[in-house]
C-alpha positions as CSV (number, residue, x, y, z in Angstrom):
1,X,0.0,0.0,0.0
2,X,1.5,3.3,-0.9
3,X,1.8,6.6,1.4
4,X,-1.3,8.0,-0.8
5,X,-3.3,5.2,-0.1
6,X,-3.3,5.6,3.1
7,X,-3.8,8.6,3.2
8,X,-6.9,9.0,0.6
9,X,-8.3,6.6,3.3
10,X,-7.7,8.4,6.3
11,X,-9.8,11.1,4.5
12,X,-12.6,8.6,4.2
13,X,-12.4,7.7,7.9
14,X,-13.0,10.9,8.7
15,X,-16.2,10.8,6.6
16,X,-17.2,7.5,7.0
17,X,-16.2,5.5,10.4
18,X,-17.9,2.7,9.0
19,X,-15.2,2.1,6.5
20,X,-12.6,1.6,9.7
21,X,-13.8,-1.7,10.4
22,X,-14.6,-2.6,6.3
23,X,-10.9,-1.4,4.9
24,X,-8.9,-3.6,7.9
25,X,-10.8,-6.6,6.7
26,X,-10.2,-6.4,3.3
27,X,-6.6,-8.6,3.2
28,X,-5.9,-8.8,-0.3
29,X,-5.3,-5.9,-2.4
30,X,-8.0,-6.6,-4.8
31,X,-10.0,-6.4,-1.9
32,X,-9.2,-3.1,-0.8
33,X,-9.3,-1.5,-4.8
34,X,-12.9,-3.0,-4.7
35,X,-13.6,-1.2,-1.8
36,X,-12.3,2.0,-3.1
37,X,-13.9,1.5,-6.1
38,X,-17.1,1.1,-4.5
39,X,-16.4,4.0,-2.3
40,X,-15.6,6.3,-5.0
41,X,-18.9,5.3,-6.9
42,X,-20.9,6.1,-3.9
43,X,-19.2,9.8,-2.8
44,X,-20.5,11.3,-5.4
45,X,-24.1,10.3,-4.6
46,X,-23.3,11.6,-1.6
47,X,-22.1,15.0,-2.5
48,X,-25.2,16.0,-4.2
């Protein structure tokens, strides 16, 4: 995991606790891009 990974999720933390018991689980890096995937599909729901 890179230094802007974790820090693109610290941002989402602050946003979204949930994620802080959803990111640690996901072992596998395809795991984790899935998640951000899915998290950057559903930001911009949440923005409007």
């Amino acid at each position: 995991m890179t230094q802007t990974d974790m820090t693109a999720q610290r941002g989402v933390w602050c946003i979204h606790p949930i994620t802080l018991w959803i990111v640690p689980s996901a072992t596998t890096d395809r795991q984790a891009a899935g998640l951000r995937q899915q998290m950057r599909a559903a930001f911009p729901a949440q923005a409007r």
